[in-house]
BAZAGU-145323 format. One record per residue: x, y, z of N, C-alpha, C, O in turn. Coordinates in steps of 0.02 Angstrom, whole numbers, padded with zeros to 5 digits, always signed. Layout:
XYZXYZXYZXYZ;...
! end
This chain:
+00425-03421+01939+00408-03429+01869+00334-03419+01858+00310-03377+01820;+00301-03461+01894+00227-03447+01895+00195-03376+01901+00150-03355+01864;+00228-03340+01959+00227-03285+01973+00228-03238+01911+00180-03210+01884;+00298-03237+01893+00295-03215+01823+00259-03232+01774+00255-03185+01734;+00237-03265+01762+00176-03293+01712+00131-03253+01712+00110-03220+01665;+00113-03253+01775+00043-03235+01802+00044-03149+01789-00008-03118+01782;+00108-03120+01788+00130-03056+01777+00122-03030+01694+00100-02978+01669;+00151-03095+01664+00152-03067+01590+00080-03076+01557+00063-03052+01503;+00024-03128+01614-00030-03124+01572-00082-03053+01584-00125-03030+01547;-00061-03034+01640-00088-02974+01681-00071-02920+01636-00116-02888+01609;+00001-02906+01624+00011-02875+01581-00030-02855+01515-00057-02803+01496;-00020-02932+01482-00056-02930+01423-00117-02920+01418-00140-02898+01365;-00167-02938+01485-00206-02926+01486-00236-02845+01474-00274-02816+01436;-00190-02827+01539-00218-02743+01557-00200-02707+01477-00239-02669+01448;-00130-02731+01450-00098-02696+01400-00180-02694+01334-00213-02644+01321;-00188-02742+01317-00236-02783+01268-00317-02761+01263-00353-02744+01216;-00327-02771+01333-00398-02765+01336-00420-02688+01298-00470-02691+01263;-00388-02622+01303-00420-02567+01287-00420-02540+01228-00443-02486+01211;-00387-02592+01188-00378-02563+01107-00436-02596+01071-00429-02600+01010;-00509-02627+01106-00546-02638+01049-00588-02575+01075-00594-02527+01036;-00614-02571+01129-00639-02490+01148-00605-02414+01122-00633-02364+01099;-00546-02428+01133-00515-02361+01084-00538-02369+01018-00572-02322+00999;-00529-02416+00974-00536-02416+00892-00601-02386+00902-00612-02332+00875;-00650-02418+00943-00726-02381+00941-00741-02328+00944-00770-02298+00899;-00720-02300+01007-00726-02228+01017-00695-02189+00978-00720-02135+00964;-00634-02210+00951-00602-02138+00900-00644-02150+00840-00659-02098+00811;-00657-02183+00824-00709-02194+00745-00779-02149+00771-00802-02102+00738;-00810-02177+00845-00890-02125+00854-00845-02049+00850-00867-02007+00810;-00785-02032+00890-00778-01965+00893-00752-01927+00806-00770-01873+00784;-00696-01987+00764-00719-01945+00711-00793-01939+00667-00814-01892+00634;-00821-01997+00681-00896-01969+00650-00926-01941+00672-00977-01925+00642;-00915-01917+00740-00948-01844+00761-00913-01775+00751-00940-01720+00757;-00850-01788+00735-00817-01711+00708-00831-01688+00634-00831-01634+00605;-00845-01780+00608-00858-01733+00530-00928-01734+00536-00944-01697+00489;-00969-01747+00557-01030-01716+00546-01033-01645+00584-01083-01616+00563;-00998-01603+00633-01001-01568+00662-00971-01516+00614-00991-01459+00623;-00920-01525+00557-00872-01501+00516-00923-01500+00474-00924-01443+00451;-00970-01534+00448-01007-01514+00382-01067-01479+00406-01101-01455+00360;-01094-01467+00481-01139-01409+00502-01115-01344+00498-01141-01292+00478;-01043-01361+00529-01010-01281+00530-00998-01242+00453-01006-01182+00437;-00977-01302+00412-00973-01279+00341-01042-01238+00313-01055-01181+00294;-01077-01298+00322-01170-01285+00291-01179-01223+00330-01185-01183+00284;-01182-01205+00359-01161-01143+00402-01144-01072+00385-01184-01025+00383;-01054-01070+00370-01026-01042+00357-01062-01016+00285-01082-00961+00266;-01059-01064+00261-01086-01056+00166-01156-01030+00166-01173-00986+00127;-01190-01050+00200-01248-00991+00211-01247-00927+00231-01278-00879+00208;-01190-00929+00297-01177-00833+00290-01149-00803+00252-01165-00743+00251;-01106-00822+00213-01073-00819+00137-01124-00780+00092-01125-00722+00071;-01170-00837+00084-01216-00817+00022-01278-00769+00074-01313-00727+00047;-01281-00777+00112-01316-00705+00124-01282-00657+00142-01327-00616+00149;-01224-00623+00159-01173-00584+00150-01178-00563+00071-01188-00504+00059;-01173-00600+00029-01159-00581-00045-01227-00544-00065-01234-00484-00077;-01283-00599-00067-01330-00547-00057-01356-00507-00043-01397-00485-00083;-01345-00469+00031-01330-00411+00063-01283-00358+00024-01284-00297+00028;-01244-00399-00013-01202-00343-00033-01213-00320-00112-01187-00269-00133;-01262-00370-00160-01281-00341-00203-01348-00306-00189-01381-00283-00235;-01360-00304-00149-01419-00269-00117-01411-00197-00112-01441-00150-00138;-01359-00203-00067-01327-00143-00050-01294-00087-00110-01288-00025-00112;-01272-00156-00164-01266-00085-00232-01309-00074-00259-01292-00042-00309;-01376-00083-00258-01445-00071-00308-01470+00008-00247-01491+00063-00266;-01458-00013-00178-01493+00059-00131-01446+00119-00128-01460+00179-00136;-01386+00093-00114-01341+00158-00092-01301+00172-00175-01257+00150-00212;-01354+00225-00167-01315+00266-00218-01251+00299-00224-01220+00329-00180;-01232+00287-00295-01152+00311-00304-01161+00382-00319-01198+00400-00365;-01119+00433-00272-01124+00506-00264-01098+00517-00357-01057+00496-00397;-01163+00573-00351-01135+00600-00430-01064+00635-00441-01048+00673-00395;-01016+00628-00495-00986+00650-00514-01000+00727-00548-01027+00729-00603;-00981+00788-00513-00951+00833-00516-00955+00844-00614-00952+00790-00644;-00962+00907-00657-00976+00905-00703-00886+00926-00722-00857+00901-00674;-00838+00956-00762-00781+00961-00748-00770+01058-00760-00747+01085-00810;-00790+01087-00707-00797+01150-00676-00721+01169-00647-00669+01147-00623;-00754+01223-00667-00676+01278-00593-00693+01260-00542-00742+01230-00521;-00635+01287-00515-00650+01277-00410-00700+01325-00390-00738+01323-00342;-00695+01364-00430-00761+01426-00391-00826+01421-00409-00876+01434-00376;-00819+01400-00460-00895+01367-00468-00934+01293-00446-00991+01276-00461;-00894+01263-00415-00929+01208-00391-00980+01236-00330-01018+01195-00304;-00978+01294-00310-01038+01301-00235-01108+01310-00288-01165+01320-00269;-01081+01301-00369-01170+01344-00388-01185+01276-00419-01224+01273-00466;-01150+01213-00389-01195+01154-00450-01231+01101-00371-01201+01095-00317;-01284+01078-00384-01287+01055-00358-01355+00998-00378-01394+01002-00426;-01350+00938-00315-01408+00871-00346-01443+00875-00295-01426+00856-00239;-01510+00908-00314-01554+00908-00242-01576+00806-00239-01557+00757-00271;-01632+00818-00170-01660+00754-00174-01719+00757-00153-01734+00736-00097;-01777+00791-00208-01827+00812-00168-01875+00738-00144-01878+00681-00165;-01913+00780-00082-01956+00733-00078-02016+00712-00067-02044+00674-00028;-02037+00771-00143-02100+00742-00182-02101+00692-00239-02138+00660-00276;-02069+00697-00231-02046+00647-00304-01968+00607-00333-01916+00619-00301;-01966+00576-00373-01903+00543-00383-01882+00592-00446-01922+00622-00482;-01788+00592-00454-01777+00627-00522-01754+00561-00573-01724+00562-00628;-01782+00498-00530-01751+00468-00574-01692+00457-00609-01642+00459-00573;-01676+00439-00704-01607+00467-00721-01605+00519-00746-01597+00524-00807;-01614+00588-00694-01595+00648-00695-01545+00667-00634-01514+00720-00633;-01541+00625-00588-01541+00632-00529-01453+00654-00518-01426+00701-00488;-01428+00604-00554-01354+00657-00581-01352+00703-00634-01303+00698-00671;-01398+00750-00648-01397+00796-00688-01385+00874-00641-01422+00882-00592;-01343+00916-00655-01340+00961-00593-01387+01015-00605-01411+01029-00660;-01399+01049-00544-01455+01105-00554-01416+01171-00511-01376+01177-00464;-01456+01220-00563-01419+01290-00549-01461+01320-00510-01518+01298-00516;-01452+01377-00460-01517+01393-00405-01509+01467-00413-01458+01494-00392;-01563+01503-00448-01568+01569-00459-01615+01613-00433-01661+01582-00408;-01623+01676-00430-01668+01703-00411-01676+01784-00457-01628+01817-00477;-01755+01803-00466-01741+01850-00514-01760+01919-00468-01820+01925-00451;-01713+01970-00447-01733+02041-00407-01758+02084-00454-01739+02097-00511;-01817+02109-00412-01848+02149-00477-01883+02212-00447-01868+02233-00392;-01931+02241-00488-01975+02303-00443-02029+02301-00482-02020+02297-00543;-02104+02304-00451-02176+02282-00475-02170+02337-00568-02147+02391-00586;-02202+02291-00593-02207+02338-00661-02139+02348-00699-02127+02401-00727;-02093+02294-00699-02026+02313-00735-02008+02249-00799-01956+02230-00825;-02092+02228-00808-02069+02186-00852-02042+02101-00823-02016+02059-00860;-02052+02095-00776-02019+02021-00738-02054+01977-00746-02027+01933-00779;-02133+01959-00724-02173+01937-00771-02164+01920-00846-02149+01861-00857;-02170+01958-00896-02137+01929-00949-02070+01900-00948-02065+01851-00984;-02031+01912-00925-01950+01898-00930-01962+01827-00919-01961+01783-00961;-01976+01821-00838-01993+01740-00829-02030+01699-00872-02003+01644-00877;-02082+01705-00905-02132+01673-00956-02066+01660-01015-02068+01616-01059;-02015+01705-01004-01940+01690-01087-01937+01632-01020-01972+01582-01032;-01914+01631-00978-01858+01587-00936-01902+01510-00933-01881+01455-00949;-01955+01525-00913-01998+01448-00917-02021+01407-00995-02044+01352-01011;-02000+01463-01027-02026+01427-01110-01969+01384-01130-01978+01349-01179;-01891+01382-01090-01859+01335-01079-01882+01264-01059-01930+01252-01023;-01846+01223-01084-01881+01152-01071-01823+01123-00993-01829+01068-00968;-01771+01175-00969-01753+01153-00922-01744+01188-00866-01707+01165-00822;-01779+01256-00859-01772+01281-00819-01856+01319-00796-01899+01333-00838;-01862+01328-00724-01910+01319-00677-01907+01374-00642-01876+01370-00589;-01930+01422-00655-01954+01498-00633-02012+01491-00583-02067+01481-00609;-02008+01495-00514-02085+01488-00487-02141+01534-00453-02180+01526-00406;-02123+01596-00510-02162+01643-00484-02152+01701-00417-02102+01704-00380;-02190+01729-00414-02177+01791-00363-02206+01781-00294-02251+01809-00263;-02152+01717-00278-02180+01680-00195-02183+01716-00144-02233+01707-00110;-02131+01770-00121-02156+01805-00071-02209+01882-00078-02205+01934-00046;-02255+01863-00128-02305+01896-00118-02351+01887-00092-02395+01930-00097;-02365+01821-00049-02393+01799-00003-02349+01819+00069-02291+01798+00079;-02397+01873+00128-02357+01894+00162-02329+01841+00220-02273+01841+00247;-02388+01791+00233-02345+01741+00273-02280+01701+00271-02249+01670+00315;-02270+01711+00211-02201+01657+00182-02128+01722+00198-02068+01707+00200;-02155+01790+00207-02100+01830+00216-02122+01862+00282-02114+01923+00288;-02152+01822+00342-02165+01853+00396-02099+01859+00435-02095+01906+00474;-02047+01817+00430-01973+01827+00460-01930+01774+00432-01944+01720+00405;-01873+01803+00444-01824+01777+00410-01816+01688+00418-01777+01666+00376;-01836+01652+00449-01853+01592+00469-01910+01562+00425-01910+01503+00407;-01946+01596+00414-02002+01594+00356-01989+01581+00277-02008+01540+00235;-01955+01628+00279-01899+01646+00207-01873+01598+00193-01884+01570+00139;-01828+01576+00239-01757+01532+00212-01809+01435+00239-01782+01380+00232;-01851+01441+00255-01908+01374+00229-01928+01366+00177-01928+01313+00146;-01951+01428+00157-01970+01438+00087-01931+01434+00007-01946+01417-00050;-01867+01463+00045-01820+01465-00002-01794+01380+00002-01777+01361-00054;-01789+01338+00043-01753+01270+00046-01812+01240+00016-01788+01198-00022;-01862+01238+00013-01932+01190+00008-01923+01218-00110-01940+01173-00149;-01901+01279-00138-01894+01290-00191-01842+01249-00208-01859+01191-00223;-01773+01265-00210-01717+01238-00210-01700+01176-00209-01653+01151-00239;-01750+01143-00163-01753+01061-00139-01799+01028-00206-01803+00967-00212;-01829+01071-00251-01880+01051-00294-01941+01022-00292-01969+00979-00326;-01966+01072-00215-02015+01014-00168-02062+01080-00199-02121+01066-00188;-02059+01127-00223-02113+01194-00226-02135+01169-00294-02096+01166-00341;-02201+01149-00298-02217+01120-00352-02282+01185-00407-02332+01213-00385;-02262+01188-00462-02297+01243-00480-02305+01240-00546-02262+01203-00570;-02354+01270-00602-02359+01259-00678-02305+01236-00709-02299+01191-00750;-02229+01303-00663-02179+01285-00707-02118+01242-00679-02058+01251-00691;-02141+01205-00647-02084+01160-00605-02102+01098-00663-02158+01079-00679;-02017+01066-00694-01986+01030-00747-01959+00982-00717-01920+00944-00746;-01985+00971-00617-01965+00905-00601-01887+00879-00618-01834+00907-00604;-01898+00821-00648-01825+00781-00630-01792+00807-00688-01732+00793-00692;-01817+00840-00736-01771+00863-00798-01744+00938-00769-01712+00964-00815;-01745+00971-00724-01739+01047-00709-01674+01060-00719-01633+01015-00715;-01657+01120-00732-01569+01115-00722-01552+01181-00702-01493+01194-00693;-01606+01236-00691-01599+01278-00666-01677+01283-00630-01730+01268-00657;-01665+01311-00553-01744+01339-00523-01743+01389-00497-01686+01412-00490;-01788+01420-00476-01775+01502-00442-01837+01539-00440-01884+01501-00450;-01859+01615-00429-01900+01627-00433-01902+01703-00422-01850+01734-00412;-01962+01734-00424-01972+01809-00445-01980+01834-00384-02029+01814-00352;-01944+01874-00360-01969+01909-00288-01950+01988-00289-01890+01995-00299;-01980+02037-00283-01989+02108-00276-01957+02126-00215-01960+02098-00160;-01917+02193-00236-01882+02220-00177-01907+02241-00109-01872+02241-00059;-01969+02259-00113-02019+02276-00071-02045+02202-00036-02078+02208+00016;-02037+02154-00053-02076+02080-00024-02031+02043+00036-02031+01982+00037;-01987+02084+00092-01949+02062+00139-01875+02063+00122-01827+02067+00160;-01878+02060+00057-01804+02059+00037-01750+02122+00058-01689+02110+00056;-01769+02174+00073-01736+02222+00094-01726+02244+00150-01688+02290+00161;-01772+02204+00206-01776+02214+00263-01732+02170+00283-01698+02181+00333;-01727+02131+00259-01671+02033+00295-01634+02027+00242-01631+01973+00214;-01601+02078+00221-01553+02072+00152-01478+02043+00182-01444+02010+00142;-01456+02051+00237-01393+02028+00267-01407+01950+00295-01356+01918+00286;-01446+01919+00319-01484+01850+00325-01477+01834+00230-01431+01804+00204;-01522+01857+00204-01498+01831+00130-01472+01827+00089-01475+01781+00049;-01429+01886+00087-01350+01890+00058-01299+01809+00088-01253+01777+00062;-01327+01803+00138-01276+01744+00170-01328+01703+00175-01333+01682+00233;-01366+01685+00143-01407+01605+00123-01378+01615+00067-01324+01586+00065;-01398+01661-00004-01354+01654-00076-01306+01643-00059-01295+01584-00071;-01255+01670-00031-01188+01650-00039-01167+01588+00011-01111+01595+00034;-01187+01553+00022-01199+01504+00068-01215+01447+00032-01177+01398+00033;-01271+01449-00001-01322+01405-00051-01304+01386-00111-01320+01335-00142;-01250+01451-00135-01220+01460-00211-01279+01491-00261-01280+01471-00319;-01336+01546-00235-01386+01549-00287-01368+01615-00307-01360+01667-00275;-01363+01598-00380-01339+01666-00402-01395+01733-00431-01456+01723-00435;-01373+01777-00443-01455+01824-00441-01470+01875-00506-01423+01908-00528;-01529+01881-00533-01540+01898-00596-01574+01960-00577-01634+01965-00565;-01526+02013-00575-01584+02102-00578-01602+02112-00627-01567+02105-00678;-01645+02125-00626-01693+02169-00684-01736+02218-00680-01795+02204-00671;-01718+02279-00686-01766+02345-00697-01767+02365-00734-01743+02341-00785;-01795+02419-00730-01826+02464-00812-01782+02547-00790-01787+02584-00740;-01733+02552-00867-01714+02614-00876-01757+02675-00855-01750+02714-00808;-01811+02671-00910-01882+02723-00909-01923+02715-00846-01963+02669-00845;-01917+02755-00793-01972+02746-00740-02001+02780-00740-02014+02788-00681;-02027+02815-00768-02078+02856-00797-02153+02796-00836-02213+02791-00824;-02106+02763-00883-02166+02706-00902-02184+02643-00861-02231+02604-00868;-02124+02642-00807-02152+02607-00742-02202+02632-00696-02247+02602-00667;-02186+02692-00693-02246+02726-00660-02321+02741-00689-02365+02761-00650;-02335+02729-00765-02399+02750-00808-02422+02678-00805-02483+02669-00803;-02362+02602-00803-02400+02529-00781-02394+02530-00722-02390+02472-00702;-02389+02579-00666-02420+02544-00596-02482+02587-00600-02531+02549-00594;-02497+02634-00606-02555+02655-00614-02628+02636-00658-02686+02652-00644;-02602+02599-00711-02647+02574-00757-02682+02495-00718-02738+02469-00713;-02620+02481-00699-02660+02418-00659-02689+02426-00587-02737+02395-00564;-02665+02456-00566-02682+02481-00531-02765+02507-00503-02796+02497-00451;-02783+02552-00581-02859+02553-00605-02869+02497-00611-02912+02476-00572;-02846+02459-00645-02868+02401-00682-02889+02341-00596-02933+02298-00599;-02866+02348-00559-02885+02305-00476-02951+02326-00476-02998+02286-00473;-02960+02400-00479-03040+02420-00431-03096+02416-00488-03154+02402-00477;-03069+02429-00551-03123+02440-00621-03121+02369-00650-03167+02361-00689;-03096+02333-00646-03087+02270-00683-03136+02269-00750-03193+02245-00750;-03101+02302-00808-03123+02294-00879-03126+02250-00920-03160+02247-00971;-03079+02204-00894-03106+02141-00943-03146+02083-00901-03131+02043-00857;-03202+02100-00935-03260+02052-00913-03257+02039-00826-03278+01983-00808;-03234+02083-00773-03244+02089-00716-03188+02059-00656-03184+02054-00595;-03137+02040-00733-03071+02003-00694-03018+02056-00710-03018+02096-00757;-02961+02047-00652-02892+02109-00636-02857+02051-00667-02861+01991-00653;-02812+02088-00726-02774+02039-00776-02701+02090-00795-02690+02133-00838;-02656+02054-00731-02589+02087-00736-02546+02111-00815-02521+02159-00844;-02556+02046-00822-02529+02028-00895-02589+01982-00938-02629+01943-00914;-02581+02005-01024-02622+01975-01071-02603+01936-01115-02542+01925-01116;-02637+01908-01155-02591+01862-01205-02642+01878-01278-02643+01841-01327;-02679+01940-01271-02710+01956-01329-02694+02023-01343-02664+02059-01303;-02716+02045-01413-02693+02119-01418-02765+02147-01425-02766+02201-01456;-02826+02125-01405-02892+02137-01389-02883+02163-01311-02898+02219-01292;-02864+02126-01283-02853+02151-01187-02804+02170-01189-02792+02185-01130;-02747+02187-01226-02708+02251-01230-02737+02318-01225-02731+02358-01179;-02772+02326-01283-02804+02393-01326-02854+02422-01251-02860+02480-01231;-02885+02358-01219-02931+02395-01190-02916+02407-01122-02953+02443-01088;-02851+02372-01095-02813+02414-01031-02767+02472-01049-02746+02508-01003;-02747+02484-01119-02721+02535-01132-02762+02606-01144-02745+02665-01141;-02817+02576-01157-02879+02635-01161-02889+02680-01106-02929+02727-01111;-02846+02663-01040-02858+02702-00999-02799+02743-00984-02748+02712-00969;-02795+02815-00985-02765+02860-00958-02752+02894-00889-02791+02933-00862;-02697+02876-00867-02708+02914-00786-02665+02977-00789-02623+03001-00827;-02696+02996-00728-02665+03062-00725-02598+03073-00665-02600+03048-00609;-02551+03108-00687-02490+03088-00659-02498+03170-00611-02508+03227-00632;-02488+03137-00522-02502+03205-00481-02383+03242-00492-02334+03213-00468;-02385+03298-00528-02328+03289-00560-02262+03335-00506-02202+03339-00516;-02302+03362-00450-02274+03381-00381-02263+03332-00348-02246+03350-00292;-02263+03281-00352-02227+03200-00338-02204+03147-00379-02193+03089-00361;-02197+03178-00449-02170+03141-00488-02078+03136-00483-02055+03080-00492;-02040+03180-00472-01982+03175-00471-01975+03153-00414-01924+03117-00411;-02010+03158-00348-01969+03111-00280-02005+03054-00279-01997+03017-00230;-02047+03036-00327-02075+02969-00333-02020+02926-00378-02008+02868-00364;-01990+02957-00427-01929+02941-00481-01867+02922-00441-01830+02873-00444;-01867+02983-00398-01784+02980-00369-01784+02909-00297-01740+02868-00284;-01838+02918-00270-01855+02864-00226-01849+02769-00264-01828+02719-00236;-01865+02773-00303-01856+02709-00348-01800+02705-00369-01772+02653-00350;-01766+02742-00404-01698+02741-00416-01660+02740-00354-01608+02714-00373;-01653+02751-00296-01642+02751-00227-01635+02682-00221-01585+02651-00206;-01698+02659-00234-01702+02564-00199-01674+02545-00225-01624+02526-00195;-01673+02532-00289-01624+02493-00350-01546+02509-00325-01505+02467-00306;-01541+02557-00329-01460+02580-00299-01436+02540-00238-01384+02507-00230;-01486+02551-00197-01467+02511-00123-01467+02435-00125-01433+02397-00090;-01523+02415-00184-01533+02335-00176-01468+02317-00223-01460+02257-00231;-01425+02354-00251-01368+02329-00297-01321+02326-00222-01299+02277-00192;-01316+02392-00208-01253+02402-00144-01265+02333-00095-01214+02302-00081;-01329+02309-00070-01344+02268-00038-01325+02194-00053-01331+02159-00003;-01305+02162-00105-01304+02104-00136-01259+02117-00194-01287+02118-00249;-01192+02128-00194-01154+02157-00228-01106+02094-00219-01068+02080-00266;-01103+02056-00163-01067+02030-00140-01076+01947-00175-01035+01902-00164;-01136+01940-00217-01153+01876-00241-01150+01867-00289-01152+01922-00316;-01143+01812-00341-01132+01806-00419-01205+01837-00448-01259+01809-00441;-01195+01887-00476-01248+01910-00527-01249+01929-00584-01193+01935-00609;-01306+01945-00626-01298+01988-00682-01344+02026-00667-01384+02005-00624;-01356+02104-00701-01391+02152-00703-01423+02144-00768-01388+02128-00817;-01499+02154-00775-01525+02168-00852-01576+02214-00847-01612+02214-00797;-01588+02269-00913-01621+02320-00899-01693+02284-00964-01680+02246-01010;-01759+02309-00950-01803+02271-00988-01805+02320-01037-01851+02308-01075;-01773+02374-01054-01813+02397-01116-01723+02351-01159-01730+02323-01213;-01677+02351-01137-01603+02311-01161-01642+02255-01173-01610+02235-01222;-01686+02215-01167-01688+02136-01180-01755+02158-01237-01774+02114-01276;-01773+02196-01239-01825+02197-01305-01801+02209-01371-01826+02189-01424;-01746+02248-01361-01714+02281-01400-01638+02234-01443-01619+02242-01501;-01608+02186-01387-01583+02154-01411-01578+02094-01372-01564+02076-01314;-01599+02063-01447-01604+01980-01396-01552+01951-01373-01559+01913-01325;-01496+01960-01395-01435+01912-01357-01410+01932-01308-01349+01929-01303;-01446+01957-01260-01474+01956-01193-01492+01911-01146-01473+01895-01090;-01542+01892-01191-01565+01805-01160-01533+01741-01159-01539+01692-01122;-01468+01765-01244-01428+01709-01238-01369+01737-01170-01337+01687-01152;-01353+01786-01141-01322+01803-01112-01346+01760-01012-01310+01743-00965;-01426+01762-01025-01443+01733-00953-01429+01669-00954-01397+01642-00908;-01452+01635-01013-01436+01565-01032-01354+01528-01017-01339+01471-00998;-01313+01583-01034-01263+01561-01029-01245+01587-00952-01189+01566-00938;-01271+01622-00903-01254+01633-00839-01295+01563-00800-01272+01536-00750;-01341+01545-00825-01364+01487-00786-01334+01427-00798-01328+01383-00755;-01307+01421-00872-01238+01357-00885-01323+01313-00896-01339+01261-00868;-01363+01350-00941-01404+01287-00959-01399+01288-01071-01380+01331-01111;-01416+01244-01076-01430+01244-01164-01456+01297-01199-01510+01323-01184;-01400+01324-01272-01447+01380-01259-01527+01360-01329-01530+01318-01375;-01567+01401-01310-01647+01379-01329-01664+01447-01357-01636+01498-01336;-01708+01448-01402-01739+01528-01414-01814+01533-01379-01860+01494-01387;-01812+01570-01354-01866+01581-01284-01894+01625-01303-01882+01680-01328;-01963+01576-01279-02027+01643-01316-02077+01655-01257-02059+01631-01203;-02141+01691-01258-02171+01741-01221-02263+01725-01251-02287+01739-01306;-02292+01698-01203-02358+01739-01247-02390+01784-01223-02449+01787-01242;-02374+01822-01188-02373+01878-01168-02376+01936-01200-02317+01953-01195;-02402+01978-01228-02427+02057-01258-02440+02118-01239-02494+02144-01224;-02388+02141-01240-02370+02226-01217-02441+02270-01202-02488+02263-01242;-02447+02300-01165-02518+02340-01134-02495+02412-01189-02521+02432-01240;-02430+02437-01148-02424+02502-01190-02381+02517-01231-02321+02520-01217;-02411+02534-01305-02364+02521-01339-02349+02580-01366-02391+02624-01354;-02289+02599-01409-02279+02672-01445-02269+02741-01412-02248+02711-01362;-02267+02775-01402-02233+02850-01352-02291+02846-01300-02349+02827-01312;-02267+02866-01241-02299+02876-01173-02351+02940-01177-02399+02943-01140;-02337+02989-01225-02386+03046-01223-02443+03024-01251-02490+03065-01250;-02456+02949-01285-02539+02912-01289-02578+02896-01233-02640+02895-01232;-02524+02878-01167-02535+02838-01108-02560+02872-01055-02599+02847-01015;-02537+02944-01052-02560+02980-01004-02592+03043-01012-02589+03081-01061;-02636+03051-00942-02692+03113-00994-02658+03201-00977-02671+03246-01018;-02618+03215-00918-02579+03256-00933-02512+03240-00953-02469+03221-00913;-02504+03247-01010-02433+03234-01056-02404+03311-01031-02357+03313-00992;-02427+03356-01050-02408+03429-01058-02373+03437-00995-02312+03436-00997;-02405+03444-00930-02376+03445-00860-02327+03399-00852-02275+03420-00828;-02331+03322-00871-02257+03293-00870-02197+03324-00908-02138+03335-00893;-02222+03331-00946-02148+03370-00993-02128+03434-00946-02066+03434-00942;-02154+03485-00910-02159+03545-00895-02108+03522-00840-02053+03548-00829;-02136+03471-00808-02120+03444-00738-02033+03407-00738-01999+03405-00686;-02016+03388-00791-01955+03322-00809-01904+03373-00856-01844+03365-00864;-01950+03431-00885-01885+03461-00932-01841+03480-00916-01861+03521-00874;-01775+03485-00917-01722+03511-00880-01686+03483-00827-01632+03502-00805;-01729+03429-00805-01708+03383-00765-01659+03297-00786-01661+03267-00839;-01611+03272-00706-01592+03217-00726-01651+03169-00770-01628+03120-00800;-01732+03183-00775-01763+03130-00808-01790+03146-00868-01843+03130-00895;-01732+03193-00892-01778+03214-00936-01798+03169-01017-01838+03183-01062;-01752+03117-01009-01744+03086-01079-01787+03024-01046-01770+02970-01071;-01824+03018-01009-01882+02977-00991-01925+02991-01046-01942+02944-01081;-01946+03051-01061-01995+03099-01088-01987+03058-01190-02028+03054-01235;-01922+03038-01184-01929+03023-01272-01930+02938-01279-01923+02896-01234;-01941+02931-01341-01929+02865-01346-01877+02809-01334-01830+02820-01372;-01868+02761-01302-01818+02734-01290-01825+02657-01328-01777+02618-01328;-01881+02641-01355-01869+02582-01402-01951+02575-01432-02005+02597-01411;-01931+02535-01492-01991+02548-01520-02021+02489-01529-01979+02445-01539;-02083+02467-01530-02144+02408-01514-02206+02410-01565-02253+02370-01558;
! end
């Protein structure tokens, strides 16, 4: 009996003794889980809110790709959103830009044409760049030159920056272009830049303005400066005052040779979106210009020039043997060079 006693107090003992230490310890271990539960929270809720912030972050930098204007399928290679980087376009930056180029031949009027194209408030003509021979020393040269335009990084009187919607520029058949014409046939058509010819019907009066300026480099008559183009009819009168003389035993393979290039530079680039325009056609009738306007897909604008014709009225004022040209052209494919073809 005792025995047993001694058993049930043992019992009770061993049974008894560990439940005031348990109540303890499970109370320290839940007050150490919830404080461990409100670090992990405080925690969590901080990567939360910098996550969120990261992510309105992220919509103010990464820009949402522009939407497409609502075009044919074949014309989407000619729209495009540069990102130059000289500058920001700001909110132009989804505005699309057209990439042109104008083919031409010295003395055909391109100069003026461009001065119509820049008197636009959205389009960016930049001149006759590869007349600098380093920029057309090889075809690697070229197509730098051509990406550094295009990119809207070629910064110049008439560069319209983040408002542009068409850019491009004046380059002569003679300035590399005919030598690396298969390299640039496949950058235009590559690039999507479509191409603006322009020559002159009459090459006969192309040939009396390469010669006049021509003088005009070594004599420089106005006040000691060579002045391609004028914007007075005072420095008209007095580069027209000069007469050259046409050597006329090289006038027809000087004729047929130019008409030659033009022929070949069409055959050569036939393959790219263009238009053809002839300069005595755009004097004669203006909706011409609305015709480029509407090939570049920009607004149309009435485009002006301050620019002023050197020679004006029939060619037999311009040159000092008239008589020998006629002698020389009569009877010939040039012979309607010889009459008037529009009047000024």
């Amino acid at each position: 009996m005792a025995d047993d006693f001694c058993l049930c107090i043992r019992d009770t003992i061993i049974t008894k003794a560990p439940k005031k230490p348990s109540l303890v310890l499970r109370m320290i271990v839940l007050t150490f889980a919830m404080l461990c539960g409100l670090y992990i929270c405080s925690i969590c809720l901080k990567q939360i809110s910098t996550r969120t912030n990261f992510g309105l972050l992220n919509v103010q930098v990464i820009q949402r790709p522009c939407e497409p204007p609502i075009i044919e399928t074949w014309e989407k290679l000619y729209v495009h959103y540069p990102q130059p980087k000289t500058f920001s376009r700001d909110e132009c930056k989804c505005n699309p830009v057209r990439y042109f180029a104008i083919l031409s031949t010295q003395r055909s009027g391109s100069g003026w044409f461009e001065t119509l194209l820049n008197s636009h408030i959205n389009v960016s003509s930049n001149g006759e760049i590869f007349s600098v021979k380093v920029r057309r020393t090889n075809i690697s040269t070229i197509v730098e030159t051509l990406d550094k335009i295009y990119n809207l990084d070629w910064l110049t009187s008439a560069s319209k920056n983040e408002c542009t919607a068409a850019v491009g520029l004046k380059w002569m058949l003679n300035q590399g272009l005919m030598q690396h014409h298969e390299e640039i046939v496949e950058y235009f058509n590559t690039k999507g830049v479509s191409l603006i010819f322009l020559f002159r019907r009459n090459l006969l009066r192309r040939m009396i303005s390469i010669l006049a300026n021509s003088y005009d480099q070594n004599a420089k008559p106005l006040n000691g400066t060579h002045k391609s183009h004028v914007h007075s009819s005072h420095e008209a009168e007095i580069l027209a005052s000069y007469k050259p003389t046409i050597d006329t035993t090289l006038l027809i393979p000087n004729l047929r040779q130019v008409e030659e290039m033009t022929a070949k530079a069409l055959e050569y680039f036939k393959s790219t979106q263009h238009i053809i325009l002839y300069y005595e056609d755009i004097i004669k009738n203006s909706t011409k210009l609305k015709d480029v306007q509407d090939f570049l897909r920009v607004p149309q604008r009435d485009l002006k020039s301050q620019q002023v014709k050197i020679h004006k009225g029939s060619l037999s004022q311009h040159v000092e043997n008239w008589d020998d040209i006629q002698r020389a052209l009569n009877g010939t494919p040039y012979e309607s060079f010889l009459h008037s073809d529009y009047n000024m």
